[in-house]
PyMOL Python script that loads the backbone (N, CA, C, O; Angstrom):
from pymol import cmd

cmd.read_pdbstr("""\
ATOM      1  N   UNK A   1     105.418 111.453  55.876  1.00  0.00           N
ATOM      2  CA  UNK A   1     104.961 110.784  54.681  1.00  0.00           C
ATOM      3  C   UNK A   1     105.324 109.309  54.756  1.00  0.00           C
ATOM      4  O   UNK A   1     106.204 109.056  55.578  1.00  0.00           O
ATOM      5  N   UNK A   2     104.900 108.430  54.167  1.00  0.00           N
ATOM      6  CA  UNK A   2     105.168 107.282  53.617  1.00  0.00           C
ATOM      7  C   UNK A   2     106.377 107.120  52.972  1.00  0.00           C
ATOM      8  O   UNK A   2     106.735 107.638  51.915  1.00  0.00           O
ATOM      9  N   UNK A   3     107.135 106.165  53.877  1.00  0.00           N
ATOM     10  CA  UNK A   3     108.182 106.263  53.516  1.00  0.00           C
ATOM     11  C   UNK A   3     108.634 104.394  52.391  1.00  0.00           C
ATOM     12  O   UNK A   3     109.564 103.620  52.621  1.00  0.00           O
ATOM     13  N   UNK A   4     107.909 104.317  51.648  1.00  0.00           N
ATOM     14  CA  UNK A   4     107.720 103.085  51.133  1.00  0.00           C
ATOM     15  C   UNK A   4     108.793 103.353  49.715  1.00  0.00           C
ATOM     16  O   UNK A   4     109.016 104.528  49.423  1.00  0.00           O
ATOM     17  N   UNK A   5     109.374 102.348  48.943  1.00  0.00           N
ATOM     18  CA  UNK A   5     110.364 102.248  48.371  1.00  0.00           C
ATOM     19  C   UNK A   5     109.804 101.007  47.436  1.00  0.00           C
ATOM     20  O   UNK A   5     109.151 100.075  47.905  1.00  0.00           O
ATOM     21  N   UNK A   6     110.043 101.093  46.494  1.00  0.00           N
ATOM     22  CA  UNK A   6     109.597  99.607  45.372  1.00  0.00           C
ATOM     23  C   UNK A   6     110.865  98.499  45.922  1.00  0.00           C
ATOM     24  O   UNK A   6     111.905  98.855  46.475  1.00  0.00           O
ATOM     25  N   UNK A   7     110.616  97.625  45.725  1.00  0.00           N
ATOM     26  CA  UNK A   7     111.234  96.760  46.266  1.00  0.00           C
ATOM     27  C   UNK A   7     111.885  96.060  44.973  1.00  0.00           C
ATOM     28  O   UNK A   7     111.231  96.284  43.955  1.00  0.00           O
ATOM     29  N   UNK A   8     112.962  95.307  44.795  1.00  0.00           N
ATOM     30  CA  UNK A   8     113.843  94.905  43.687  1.00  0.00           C
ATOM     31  C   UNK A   8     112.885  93.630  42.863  1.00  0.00           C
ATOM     32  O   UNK A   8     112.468  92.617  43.424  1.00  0.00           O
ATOM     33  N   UNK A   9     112.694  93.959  41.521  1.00  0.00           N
ATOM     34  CA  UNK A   9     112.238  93.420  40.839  1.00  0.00           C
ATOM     35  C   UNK A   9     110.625  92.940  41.314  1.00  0.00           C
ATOM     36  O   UNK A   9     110.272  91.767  41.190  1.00  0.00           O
ATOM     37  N   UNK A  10     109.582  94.154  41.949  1.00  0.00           N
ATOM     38  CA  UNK A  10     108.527  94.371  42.261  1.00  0.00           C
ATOM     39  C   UNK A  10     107.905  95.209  41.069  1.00  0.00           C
ATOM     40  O   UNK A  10     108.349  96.244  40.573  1.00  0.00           O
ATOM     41  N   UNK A  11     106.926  94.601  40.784  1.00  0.00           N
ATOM     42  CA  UNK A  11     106.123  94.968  39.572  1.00  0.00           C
ATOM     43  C   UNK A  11     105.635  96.811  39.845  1.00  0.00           C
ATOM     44  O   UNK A  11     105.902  97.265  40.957  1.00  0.00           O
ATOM     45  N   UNK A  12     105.047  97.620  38.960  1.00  0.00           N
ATOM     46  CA  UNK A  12     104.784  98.672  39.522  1.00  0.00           C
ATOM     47  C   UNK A  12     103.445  98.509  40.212  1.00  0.00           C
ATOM     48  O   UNK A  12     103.537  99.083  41.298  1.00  0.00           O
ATOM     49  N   UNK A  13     102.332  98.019  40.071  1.00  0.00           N
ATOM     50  CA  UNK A  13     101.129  97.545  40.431  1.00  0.00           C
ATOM     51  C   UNK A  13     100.966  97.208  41.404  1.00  0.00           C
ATOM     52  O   UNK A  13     100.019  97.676  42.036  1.00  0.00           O
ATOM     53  N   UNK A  14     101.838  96.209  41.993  1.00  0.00           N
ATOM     54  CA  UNK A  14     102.076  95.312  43.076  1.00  0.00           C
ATOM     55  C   UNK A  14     102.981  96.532  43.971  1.00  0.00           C
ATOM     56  O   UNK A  14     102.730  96.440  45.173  1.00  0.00           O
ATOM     57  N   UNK A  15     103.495  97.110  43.798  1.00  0.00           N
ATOM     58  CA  UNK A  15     104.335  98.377  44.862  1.00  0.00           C
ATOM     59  C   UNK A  15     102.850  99.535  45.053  1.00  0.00           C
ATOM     60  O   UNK A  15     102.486  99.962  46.149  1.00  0.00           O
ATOM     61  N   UNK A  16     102.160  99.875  43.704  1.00  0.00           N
ATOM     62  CA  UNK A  16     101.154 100.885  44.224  1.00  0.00           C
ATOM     63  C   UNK A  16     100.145 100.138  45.112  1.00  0.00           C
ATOM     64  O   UNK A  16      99.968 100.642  46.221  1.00  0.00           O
ATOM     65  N   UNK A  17      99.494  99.089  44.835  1.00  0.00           N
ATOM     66  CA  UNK A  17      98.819  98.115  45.714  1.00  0.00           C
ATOM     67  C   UNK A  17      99.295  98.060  47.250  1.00  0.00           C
ATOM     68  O   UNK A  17      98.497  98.072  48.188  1.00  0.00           O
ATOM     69  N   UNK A  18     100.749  97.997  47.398  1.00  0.00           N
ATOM     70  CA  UNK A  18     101.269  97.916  48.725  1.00  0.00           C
ATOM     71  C   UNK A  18     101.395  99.360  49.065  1.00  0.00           C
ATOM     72  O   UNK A  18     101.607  99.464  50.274  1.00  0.00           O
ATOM     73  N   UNK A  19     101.357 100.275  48.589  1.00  0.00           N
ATOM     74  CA  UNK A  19     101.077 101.820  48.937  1.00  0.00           C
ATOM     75  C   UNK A  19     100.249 102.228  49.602  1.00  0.00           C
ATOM     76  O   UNK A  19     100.314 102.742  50.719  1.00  0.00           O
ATOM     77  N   UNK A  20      98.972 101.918  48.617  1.00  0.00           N
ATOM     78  CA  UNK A  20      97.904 102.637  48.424  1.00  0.00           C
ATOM     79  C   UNK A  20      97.198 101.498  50.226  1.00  0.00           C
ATOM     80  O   UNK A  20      96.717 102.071  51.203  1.00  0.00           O
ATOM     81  N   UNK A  21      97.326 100.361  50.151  1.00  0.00           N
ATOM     82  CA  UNK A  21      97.165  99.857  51.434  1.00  0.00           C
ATOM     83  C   UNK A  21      98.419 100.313  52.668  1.00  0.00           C
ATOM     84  O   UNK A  21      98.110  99.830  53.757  1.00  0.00           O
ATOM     85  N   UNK A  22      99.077 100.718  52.693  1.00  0.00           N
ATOM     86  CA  UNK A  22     100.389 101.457  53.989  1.00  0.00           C
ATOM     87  C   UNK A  22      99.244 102.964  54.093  1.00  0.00           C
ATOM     88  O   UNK A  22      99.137 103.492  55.200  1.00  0.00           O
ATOM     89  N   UNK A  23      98.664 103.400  53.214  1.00  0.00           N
ATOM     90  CA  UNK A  23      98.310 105.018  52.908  1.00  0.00           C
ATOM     91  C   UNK A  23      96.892 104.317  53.997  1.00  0.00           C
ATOM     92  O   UNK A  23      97.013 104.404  55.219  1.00  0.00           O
ATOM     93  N   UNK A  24      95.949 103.826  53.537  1.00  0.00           N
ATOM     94  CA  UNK A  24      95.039 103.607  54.008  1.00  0.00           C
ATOM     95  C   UNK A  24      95.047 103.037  55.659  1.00  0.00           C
ATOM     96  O   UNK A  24      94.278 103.314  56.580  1.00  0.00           O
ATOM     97  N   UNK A  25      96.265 102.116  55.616  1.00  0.00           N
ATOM     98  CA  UNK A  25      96.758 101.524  57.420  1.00  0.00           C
ATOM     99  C   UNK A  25      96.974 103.170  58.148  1.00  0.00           C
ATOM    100  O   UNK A  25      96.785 103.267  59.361  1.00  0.00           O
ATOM    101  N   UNK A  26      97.215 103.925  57.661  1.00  0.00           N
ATOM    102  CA  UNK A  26      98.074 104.758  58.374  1.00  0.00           C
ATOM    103  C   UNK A  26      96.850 106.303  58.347  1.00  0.00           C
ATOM    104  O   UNK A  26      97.126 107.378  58.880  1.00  0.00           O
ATOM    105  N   UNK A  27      95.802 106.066  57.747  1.00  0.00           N
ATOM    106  CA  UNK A  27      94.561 107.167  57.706  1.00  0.00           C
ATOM    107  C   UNK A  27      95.378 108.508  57.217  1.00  0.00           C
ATOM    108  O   UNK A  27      95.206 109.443  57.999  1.00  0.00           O
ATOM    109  N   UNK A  28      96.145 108.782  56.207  1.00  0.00           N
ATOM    110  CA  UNK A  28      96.634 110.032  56.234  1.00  0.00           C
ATOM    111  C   UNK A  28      95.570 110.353  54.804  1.00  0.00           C
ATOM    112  O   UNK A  28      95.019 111.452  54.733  1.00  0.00           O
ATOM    113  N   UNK A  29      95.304 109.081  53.475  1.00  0.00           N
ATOM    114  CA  UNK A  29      94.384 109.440  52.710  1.00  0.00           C
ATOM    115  C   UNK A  29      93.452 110.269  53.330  1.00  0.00           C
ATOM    116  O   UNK A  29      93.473 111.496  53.228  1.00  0.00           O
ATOM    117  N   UNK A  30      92.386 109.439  54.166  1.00  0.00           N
ATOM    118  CA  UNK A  30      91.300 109.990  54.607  1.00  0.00           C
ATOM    119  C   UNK A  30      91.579 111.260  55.096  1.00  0.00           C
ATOM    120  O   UNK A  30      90.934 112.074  54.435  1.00  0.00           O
ATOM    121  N   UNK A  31      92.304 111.842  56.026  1.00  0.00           N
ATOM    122  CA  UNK A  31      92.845 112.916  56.430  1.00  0.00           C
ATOM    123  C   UNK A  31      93.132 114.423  55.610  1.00  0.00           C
ATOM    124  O   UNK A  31      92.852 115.586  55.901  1.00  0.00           O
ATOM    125  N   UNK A  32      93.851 113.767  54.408  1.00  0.00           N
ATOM    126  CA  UNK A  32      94.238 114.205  53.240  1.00  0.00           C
ATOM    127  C   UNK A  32      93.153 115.387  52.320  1.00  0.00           C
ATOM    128  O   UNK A  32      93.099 116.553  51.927  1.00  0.00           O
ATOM    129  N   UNK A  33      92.166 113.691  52.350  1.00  0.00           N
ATOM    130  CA  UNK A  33      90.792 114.273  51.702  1.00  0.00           C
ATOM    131  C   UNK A  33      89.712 114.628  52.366  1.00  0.00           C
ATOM    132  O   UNK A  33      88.728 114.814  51.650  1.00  0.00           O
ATOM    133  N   UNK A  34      89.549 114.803  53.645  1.00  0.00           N
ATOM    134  CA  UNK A  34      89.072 115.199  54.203  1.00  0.00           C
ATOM    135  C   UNK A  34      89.436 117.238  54.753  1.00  0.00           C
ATOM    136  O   UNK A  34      88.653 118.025  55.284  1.00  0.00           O
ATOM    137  N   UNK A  35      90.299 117.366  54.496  1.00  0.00           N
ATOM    138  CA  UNK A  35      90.926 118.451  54.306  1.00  0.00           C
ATOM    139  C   UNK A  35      90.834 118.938  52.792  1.00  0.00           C
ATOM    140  O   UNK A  35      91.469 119.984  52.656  1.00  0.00           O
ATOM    141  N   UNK A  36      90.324 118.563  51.783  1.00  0.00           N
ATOM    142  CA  UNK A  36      90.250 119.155  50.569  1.00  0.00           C
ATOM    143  C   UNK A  36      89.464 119.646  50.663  1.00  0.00           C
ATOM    144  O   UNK A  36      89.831 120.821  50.630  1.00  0.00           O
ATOM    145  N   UNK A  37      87.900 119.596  50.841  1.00  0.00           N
ATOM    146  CA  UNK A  37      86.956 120.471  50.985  1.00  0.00           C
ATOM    147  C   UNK A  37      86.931 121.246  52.491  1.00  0.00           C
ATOM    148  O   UNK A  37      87.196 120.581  53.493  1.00  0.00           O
ATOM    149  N   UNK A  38      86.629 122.552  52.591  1.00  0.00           N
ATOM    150  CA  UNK A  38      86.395 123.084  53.539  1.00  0.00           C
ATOM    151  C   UNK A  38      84.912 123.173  54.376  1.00  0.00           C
ATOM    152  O   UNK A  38      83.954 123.715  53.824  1.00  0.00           O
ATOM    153  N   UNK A  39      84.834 122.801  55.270  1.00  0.00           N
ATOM    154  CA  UNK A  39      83.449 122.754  55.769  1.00  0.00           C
ATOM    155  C   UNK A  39      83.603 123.410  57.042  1.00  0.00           C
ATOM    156  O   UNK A  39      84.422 123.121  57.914  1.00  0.00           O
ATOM    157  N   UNK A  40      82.325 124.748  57.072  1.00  0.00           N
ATOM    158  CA  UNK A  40      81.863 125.624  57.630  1.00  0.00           C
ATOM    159  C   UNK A  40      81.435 125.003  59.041  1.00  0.00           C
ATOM    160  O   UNK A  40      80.738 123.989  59.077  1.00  0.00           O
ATOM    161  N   UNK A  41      81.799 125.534  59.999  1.00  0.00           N
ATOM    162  CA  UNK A  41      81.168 124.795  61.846  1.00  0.00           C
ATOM    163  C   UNK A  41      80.123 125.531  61.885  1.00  0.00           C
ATOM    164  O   UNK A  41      79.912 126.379  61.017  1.00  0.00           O
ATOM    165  N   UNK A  42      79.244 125.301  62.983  1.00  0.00           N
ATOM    166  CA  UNK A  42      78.009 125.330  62.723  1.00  0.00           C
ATOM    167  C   UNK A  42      77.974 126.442  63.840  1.00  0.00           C
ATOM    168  O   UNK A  42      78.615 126.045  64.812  1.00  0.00           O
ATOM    169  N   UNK A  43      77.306 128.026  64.085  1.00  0.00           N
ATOM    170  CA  UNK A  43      77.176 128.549  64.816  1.00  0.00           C
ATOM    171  C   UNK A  43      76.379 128.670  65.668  1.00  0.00           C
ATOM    172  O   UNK A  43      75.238 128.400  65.292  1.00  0.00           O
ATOM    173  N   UNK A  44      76.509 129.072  67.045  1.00  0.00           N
ATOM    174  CA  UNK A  44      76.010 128.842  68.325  1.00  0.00           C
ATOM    175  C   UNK A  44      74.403 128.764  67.504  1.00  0.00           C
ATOM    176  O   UNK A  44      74.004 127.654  67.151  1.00  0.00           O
ATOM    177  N   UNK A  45      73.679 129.808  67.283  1.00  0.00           N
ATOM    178  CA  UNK A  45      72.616 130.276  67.008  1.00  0.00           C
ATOM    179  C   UNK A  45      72.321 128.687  66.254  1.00  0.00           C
ATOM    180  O   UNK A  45      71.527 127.910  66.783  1.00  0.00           O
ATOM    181  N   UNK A  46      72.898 128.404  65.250  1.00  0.00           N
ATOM    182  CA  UNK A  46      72.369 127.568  64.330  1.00  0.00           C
ATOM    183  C   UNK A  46      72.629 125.867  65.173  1.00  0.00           C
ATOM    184  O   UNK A  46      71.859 124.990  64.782  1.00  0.00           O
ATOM    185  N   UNK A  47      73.428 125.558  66.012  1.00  0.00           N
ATOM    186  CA  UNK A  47      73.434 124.514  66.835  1.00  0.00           C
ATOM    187  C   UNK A  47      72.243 124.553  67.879  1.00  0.00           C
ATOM    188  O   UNK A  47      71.615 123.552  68.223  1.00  0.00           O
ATOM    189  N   UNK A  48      72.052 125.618  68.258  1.00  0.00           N
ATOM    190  CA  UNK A  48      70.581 126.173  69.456  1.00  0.00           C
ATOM    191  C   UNK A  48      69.281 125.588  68.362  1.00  0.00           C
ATOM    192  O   UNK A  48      68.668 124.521  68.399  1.00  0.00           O
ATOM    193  N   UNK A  49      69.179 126.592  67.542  1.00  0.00           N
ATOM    194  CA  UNK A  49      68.322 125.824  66.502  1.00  0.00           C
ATOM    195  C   UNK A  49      68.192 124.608  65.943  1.00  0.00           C
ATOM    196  O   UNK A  49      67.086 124.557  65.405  1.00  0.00           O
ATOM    197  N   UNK A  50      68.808 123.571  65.806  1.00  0.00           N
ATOM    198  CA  UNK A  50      68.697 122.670  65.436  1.00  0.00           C
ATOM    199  C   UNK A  50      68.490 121.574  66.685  1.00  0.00           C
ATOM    200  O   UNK A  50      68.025 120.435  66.673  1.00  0.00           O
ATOM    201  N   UNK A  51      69.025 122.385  67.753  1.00  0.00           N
ATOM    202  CA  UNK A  51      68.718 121.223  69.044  1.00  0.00           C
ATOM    203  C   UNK A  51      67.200 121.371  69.225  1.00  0.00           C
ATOM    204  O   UNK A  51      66.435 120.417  69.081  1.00  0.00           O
ATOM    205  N   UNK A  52      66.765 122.719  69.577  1.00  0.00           N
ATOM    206  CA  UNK A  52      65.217 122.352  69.473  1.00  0.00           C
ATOM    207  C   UNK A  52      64.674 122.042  68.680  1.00  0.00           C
ATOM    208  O   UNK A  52      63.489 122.077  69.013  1.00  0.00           O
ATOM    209  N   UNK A  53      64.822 121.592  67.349  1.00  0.00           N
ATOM    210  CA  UNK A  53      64.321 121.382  66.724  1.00  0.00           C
ATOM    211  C   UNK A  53      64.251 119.462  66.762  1.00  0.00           C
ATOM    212  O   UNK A  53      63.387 118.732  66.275  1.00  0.00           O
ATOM    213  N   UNK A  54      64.966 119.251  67.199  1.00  0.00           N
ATOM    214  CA  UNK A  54      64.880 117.595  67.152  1.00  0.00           C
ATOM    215  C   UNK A  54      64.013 117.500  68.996  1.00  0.00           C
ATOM    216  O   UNK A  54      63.088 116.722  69.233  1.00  0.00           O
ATOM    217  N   UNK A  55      64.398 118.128  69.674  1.00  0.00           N
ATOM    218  CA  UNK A  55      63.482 118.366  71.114  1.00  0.00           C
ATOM    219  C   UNK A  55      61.981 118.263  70.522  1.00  0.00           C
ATOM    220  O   UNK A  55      61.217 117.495  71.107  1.00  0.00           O
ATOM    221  N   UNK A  56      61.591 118.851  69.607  1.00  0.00           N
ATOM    222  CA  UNK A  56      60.400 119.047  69.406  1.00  0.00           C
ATOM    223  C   UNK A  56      59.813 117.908  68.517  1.00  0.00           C
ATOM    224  O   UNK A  56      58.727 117.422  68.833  1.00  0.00           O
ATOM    225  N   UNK A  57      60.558 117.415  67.302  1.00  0.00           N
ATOM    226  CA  UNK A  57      60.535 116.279  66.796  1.00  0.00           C
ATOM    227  C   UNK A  57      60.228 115.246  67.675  1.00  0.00           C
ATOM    228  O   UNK A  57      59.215 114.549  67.722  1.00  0.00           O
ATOM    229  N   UNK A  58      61.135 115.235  68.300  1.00  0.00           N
ATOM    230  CA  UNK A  58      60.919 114.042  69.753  1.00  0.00           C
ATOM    231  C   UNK A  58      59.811 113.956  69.762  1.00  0.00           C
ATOM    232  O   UNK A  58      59.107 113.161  69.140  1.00  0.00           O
ATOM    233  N   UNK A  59      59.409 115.077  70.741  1.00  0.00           N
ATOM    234  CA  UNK A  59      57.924 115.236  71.429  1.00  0.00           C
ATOM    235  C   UNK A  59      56.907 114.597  70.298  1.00  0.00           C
ATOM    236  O   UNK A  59      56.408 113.472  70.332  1.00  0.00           O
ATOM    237  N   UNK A  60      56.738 115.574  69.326  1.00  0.00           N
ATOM    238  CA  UNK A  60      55.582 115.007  68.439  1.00  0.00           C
ATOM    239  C   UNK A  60      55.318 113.270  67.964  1.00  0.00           C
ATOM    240  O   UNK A  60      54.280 112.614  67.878  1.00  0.00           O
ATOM    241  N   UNK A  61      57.231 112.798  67.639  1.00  0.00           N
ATOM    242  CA  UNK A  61      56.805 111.536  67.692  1.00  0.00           C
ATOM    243  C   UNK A  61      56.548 110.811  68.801  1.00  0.00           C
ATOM    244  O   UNK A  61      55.961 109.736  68.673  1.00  0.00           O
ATOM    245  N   UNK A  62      56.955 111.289  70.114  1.00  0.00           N
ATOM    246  CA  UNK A  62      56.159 110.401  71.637  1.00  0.00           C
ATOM    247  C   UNK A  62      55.085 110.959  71.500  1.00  0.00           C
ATOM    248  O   UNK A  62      54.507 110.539  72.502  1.00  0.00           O
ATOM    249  N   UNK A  63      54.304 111.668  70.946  1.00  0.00           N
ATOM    250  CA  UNK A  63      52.606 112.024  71.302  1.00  0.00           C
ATOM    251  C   UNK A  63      52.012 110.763  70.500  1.00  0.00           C
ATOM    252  O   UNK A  63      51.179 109.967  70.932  1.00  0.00           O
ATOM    253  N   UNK A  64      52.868 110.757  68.736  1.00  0.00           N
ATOM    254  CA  UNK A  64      52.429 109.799  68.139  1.00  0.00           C
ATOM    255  C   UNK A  64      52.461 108.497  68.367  1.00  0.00           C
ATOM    256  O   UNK A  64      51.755 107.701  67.747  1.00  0.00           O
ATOM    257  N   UNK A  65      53.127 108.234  69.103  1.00  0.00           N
ATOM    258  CA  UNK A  65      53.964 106.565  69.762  1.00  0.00           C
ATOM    259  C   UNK A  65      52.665 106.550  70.821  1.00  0.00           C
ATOM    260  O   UNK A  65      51.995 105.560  70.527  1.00  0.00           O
ATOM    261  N   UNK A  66      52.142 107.165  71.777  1.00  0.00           N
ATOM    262  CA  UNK A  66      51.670 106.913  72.474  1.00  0.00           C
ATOM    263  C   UNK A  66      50.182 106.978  72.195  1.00  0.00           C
ATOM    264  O   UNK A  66      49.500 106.451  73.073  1.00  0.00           O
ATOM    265  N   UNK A  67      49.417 107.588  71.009  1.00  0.00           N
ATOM    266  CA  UNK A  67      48.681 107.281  70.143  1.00  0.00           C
ATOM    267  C   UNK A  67      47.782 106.724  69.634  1.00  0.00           C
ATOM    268  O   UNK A  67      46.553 106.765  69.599  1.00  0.00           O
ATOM    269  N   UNK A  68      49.322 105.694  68.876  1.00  0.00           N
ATOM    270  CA  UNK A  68      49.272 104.549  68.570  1.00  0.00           C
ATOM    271  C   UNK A  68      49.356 104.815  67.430  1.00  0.00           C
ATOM    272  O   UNK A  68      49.271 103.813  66.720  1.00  0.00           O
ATOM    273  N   UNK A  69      49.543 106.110  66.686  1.00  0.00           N
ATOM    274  CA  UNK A  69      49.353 105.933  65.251  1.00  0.00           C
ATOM    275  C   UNK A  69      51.065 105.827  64.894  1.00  0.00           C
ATOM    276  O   UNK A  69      51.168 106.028  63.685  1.00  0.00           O
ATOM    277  N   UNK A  70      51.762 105.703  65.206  1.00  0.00           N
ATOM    278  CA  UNK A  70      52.953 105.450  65.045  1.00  0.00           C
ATOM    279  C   UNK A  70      53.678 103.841  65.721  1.00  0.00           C
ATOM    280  O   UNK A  70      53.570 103.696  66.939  1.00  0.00           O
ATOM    281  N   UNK A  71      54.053 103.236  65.291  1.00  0.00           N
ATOM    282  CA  UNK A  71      54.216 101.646  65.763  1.00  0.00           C
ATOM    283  C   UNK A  71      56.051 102.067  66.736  1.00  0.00           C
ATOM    284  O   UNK A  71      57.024 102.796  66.540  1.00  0.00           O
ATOM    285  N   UNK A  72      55.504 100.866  67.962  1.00  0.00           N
ATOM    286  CA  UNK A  72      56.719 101.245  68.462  1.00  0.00           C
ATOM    287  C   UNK A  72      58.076 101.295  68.407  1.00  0.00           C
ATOM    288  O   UNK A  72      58.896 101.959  69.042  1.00  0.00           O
ATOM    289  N   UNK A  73      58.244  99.982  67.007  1.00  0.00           N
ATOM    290  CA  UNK A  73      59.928  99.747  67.120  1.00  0.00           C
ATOM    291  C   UNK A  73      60.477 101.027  65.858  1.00  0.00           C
ATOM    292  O   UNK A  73      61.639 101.400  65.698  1.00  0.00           O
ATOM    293  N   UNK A  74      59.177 101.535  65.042  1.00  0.00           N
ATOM    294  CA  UNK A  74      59.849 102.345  63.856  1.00  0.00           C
ATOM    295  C   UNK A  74      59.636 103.704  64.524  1.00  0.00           C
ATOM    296  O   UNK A  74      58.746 104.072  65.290  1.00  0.00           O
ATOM    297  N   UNK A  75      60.978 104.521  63.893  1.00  0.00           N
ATOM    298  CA  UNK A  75      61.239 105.424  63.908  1.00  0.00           C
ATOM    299  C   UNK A  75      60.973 106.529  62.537  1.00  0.00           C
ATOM    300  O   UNK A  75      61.730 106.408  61.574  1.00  0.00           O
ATOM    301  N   UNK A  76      60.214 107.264  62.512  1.00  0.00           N
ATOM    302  CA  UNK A  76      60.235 108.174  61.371  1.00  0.00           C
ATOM    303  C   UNK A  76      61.765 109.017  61.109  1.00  0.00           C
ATOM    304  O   UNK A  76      62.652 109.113  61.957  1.00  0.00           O
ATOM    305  N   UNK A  77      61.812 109.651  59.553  1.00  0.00           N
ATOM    306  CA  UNK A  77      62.244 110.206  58.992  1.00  0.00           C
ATOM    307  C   UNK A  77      61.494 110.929  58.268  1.00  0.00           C
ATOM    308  O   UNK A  77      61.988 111.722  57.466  1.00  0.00           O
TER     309      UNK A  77
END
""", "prot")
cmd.dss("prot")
cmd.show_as("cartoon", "prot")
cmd.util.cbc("prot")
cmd.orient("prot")
């Protein structure tokens, strides 16, 4: 943990300010809260699926790129 201490005749504001920045230098917030919600990994089946699925995306937009009905520097969504 953070081992931070108010300092003598340091306002309380000015000590959480210097906290809340030591918390953030040190990524344990993010860490913290990133661990509050639980999020599900993605299974083989459903990673397989989703790879072809952008494989195929691909393709359709190089059919369209080459075309012409799709312009070259944009990318769909």
């Amino acid at each position: 943990m953070a081992d931070l201490k108010r300092k003598k005749g340091e306002s309380f504001e000015a000590f959480l300010r210097r906290f809340k920045g030591g918390l953030k230098n040190n990524k344990r917030l993010e860490t913290f809260r990133g661990k509050q919600t639980f999020s599900k990994s993605k299974t083989k089946i459903q990673l397989k699926k989703s790879a072809l699925a952008k494989i195929s995306l691909g393709k359709k937009y190089e059919i369209l790129r080459k075309t012409g009905k799709l312009e070259e520097g944009k990318k769909m969504r």
